[in-house]
Each structure stands twice: as structure tokens, then as C-alpha cells.
N, C-alpha and C positions, 0 to 999 in steps of 0.2 A: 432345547436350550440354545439361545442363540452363540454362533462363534463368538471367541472375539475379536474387534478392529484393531487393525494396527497402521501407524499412520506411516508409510512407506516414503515418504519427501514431501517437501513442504514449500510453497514458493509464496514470498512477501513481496509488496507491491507497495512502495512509494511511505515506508516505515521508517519507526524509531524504535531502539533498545531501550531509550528514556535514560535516564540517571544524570549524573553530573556531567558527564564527559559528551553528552548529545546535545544537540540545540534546537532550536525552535520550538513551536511556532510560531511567529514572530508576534509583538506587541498588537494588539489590539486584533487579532485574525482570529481567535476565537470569540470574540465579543462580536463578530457579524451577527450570529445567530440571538444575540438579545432578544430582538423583540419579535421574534418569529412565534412567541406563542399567542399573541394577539394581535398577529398580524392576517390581515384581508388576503385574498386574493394576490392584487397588483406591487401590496409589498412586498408579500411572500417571492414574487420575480424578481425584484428588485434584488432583495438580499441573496434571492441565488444566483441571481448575475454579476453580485460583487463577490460572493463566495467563489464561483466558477472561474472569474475572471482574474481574480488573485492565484488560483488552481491553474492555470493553463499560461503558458506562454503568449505575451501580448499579440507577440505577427502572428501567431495559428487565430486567435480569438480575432482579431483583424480578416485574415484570407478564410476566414470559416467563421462567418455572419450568422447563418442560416442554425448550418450546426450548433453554432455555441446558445445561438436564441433557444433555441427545438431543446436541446440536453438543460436548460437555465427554465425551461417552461414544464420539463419534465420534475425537473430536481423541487420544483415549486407545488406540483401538485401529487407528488407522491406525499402520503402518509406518513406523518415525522411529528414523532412528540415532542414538545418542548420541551417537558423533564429530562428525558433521554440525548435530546442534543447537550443540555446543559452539563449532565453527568458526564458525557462525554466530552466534554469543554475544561471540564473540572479534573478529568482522569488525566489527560494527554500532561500537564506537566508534571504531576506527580509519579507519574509513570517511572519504573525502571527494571527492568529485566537483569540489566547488568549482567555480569558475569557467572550469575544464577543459570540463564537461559544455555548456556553454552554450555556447562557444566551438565545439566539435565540429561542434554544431547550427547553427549562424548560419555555419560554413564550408560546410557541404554545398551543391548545387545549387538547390533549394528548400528556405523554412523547412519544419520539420519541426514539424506543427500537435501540441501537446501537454494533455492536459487532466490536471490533478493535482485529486483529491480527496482529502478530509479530513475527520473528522469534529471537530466545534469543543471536542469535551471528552475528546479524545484523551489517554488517561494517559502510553501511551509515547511519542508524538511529538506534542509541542504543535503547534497550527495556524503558529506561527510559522516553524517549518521547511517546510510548506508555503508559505508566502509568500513565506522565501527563495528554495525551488525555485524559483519563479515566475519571482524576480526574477533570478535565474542563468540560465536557458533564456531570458528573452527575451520580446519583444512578438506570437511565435505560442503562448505557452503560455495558457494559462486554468485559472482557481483557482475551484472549486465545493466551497463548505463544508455540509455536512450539521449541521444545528440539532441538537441533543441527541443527537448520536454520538459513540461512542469511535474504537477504531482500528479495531475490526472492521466501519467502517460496511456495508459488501455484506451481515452477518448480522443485524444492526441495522433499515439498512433497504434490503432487496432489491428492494424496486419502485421505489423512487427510484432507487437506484445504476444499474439498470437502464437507468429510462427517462435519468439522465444520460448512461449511455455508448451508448445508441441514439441517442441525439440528437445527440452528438460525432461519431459515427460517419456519421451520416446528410448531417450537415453537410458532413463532410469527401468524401464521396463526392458531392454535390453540385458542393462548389467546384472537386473533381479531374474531374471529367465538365465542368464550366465551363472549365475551364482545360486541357482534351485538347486536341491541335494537329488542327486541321483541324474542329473544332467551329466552328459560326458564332453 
């Protein structure tokens, strides 16, 4: 019989709680993906170089040509259903967690240590929904904003994003080895 999992901490990347009180995203930015289901090749880049490029802060897509082409040529020929982007078009405003998600958390047996990141010039989720996250999950979650990032921060910036969720990570497995039963 297998164990069972237990989800030990949780880290969000560039999110929304959804409900009344969160925002974005913004007019017309899910509607890029229209016509990606019968879209060729050359369009399919197009629309994910307006997707990307709405995603990233203008001076990185600017100083990072190559990169932003290379991830926009990637994002173009990966495998993506058009139902599913649309569901997914169609889920984001409806969406809300609200103060359900926090409650969930703060019932379980131990907190559930959460880290949410953000980047602060995020077009489709202002930083603000990050800090309601925050404040909805509770006093184990923690909020790490990335300076001159959009929403894509991990493409943005990948060494930071990195060593942030090594370090959550490290921490967390610290406090859970401090806190094993029979530990002294």
C-alpha cells in the first residue's frame, strides 16, 4: 500500500487568489490566444511574441533579442490545445480562492509554509494580488518581489528565482528536520 503524500510547502509564482478584491488581467490579454487554434506555424510566433512580450518587461525583451526570439519560438512550437488555452482564458476571471484558500491552510495540522513570488512590474497580475495572496494564506506565507520583473520572472531572472526557491526550500527542510519527533 502506497504512503501517503503530504505537501510540506508550497511556492506560487507570478499568481492570483481571483475574487472581487484581485485584479487583472488586463482587457484584451486573454484574447491573444484567439486564434491559435488555426493558426500556421509563423502565426503561432507571432502571437507568442505578443504573449511574451506583454509577459516580460519591455528593456529585458529589448537587451534580451535573442532570448526573448529562442523562448517566443519555443512557446510557439510546444504542444498547446486550443480548448485548453481557452478554458484557461475563461477560468482566470472567474477564479477565486478567496479566503476559502487560507482557511483550508490554517485548518490543517501544521502551517503550511508558503512562499509567493512576483515580479513588481507584472502587466498581467499587478504585485497587489500578490500581497492579497499573502494576506489570505496567513502569517506562514512570505512575499519575495523581484525589482524590474514582469510575470515571467523565472525567464527574467533565473538565478535569482532560483536561489529564492533554494533558500525556501532549504529553510523549510531545516525547520522540518528541527521540528522531527525524537530530534533533540
Amino acid at each position: 500500500e502506497a504512503a501517503a503524500l503530504r505537501v510540506l510547502s508550497l511556492g506560487l509564482c507570478s499568481t492570483t487568489p481571483g475574487g472581487p478584491r484581485a485584479s487583472g488581467p488586463p482587457p484584451c490579454f486573454l484574447e491573444i490566444f484567439d486564434g491559435w487554434g488555426g493558426a500556421g506555424e509563423e502565426e503561432r510566433r507571432h502571437i507568442s511574441e505578443d504573449f511574451l512580450g506583454r509577459a516580460v518587461t519591455p528593456s529585458w525583451a529589448e537587451q534580451h533579442r535573442a532570448q526573448f526570439r529562442r523562448a517566443a519560438l519555443n512557446f510557439a512550437q510546444a504542444r498547446r490545445d486550443a480548448d485548453a488555452i481557452a478554458a484557461q482564458a475563461k477560468a482566470v476571471p472567474e477564479f477565486d480562492a478567496g479566503p476559502a484558500l487560507g482557511e483550508a491552510l490554517r485548518a490543517s495540522e501544521a502551517s503550511l509554509p508558503v512562499l509567493v513570488m512576483h515580479g513588481d512590474s507584472d502587466a498581467v497580475f499587478p504585485v497587489s494580488n500578490a500581497e492579497l495572496l499573502c494576506e489570505l494564506l496567513g502569517p506562514t506565507c512570505q512575499l519575495n518581489v523581484f525589482e524590474d520583473c514582469g510575470h515571467l520572472l523565472y525567464l527574467q531572472q533565473p538565478q535569482a528565482f532560483v536561489r529564492t526557491v533554494s533558500a525556501f526550500l532549504a529553510a523549510e527542510d531545516e525547520r522540518a528536520a528541527y521540528k522531527a519527533p525524537g530530534c533533540e
